[in-house]
GUNU-318963 format. One line per 2 residues: number of its first residue (from 1); their letters; for each residue x, z, y of C-alpha. Coordinates in Angstrom, 3 decimals. Layout:
<sites>
NUM) A) X Z Y; ...
</sites>
This chain:
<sites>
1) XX) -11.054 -7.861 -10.410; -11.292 -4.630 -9.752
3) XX) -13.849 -2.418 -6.856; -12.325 -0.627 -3.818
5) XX) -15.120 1.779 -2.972; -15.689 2.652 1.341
7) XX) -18.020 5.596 1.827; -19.962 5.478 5.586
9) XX) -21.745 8.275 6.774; -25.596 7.066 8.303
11) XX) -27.422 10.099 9.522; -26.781 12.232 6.855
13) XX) -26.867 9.486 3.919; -23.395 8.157 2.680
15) XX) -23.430 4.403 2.531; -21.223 2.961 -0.911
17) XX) -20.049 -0.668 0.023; -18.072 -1.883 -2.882
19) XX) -15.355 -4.374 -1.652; -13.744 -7.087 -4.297
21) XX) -9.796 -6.695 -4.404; -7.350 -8.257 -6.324
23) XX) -7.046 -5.400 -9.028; -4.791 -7.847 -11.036
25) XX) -2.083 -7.634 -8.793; 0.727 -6.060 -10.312
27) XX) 1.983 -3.314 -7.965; 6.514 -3.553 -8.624
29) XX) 7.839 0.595 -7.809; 10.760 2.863 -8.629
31) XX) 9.818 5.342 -10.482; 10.628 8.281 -8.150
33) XX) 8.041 6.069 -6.062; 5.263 6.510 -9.343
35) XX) 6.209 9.748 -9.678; 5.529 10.740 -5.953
37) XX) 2.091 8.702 -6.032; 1.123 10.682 -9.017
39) XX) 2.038 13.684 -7.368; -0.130 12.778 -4.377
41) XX) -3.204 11.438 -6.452; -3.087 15.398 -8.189
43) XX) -2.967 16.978 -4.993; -6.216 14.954 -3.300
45) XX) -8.010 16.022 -6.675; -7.177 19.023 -7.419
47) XX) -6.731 21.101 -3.646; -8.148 18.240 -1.355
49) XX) -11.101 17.559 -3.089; -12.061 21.744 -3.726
51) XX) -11.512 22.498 0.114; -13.775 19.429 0.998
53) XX) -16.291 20.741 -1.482; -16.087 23.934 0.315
55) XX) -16.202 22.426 4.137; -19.464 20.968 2.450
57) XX) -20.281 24.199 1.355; -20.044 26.330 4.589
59) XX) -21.546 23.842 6.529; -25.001 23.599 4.832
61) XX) -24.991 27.724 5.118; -25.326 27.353 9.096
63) XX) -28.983 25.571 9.001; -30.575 22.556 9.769
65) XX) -28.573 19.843 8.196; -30.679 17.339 10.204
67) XX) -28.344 18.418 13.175; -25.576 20.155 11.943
69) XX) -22.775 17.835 13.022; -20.592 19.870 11.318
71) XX) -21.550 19.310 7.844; -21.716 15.141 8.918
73) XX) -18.063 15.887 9.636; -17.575 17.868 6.130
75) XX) -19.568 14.772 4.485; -17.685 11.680 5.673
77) XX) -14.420 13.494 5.669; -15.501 14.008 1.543
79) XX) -16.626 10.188 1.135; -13.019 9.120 3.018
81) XX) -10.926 11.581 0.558; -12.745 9.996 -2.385
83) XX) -12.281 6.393 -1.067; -8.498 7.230 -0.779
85) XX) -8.435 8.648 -4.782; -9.606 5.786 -5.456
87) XX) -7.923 2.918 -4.076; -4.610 4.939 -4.977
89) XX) -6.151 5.424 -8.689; -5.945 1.855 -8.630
91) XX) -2.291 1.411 -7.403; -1.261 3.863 -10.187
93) XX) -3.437 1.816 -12.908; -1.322 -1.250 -11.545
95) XX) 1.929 0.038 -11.093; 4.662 -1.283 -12.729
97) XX) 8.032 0.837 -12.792; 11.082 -1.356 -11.791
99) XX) 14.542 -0.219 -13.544; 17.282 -0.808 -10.708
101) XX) 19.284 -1.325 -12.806; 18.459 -4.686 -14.636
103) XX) 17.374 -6.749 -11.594; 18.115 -9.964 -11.697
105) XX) 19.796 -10.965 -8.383; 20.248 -14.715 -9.391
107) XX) 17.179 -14.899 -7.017; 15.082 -12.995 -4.711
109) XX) 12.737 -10.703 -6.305; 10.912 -7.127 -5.827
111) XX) 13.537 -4.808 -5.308; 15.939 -6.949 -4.295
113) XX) 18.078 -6.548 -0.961; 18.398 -10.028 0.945
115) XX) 20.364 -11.091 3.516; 18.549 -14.185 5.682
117) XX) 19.659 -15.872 8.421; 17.350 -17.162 10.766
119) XX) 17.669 -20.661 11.517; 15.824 -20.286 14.795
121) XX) 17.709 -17.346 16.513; 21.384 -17.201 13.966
123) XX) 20.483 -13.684 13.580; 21.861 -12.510 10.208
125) XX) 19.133 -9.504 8.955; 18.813 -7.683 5.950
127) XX) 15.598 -6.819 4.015; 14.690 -5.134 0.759
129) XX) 11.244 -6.525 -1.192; 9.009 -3.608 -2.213
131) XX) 5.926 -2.960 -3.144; 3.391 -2.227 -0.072
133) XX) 3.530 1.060 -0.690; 7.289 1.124 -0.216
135) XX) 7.032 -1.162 2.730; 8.891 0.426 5.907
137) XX) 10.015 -1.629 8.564; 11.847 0.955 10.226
139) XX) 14.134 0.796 6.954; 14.365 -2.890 6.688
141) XX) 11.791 -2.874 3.314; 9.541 -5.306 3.747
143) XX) 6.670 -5.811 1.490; 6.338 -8.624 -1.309
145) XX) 2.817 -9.282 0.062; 4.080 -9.824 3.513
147) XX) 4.576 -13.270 4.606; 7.917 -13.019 5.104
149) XX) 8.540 -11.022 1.479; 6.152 -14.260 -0.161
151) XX) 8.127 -16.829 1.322; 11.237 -15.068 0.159
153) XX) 10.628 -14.615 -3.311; 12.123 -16.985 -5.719
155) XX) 14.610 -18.225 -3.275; 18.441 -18.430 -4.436
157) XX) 21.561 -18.217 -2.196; 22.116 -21.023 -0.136
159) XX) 18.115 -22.149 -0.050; 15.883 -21.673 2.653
161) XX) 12.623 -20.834 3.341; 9.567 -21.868 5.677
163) XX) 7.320 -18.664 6.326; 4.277 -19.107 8.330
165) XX) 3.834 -16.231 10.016; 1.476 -15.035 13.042
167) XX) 3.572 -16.505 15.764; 4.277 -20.201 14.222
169) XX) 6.835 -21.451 11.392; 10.136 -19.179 10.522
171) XX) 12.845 -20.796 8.327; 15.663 -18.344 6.907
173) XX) 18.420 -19.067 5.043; 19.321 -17.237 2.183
175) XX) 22.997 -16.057 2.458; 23.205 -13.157 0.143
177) XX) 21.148 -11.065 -2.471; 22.347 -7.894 -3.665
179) X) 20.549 -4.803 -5.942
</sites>
């Protein structure tokens, strides 16, 4: 198990409450997705992190830091940038690049594109398992984590699954899977 670090800002004194997270859960990407994580995870340290450093900086010039709102502002802005390096430090650590190419479509699995019917409504829908990071509704990718992406997984054409989601019980029919 793994730490995900929050930072909280209590008159001038940043709180650290370490939070247990799954660390072991293996995080399924493309690798134009890895790539663009990395890209984002050198950008917080290396520009983000200087110009919060600096807000820091020109914030404890203008006084009394016992009231100088502004540098509170500079501080918790700093412990929220960090607490974002890390948690995506740990998405990188757990990433595991998916080739498109070599999916198995025998069943559904991450990267997969499934076609469900649902049993309730007959509405035919098509989703794509990702990773959360991937997830977008708007573009019909759903996250494996989701209820409806767990309750998916594993299933083969013809089979159908019972999600339990917010509003009561879902059952969709698998009709198609496709890369």
């Amino acid at each position: 198990m793994g730490r995900c670090i929050f930072f909280l800002l209590n008159r001038r004194k940043i709180i650290i409450l370490k939070k247990e997270v799954m660390s072991s859960e293996t995080n399924y990407v493309k690798q134009e997705t890895y790539e663009q994580m990395k890209i984002e995870l050198q950008h917080m340290k290396g520009v983000e992190r200087p110009a919060a450093s600096a807000a820091i900086a020109e914030a404890r010039e203008k006084g009394d830091l016992k009231e100088n709102a502004e540098y509170d502002a500079a501080k918790e802005a700093q412990g929220m940038l960090e607490a974002k390096i890390k948690q995506l430090e740990g998405v990188i650590a757990t990433a595991r690049i998916v080739d498109e190419e070599n999916i198995d479509t025998s069943k559904v699995s991450i990267l997969t594109k499934v076609t469900v019917t649902n049993l309730g409504t007959k509405k035919k829908i098509t989703y794509q398992i990702v990773s959360e990071k991937e997830a977008d509704l708007k573009q019909s990718k759903i996250s494996a984590f989701s209820p409806i992406g767990k309750g998916l997984l594993g299933k083969a054409v013809g089979e159908t699954a019972e999600i339990n989601v917010p509003a009561g019980v879902i059952k969709f029919k698998v009709e198609n899977i496709t890369a």
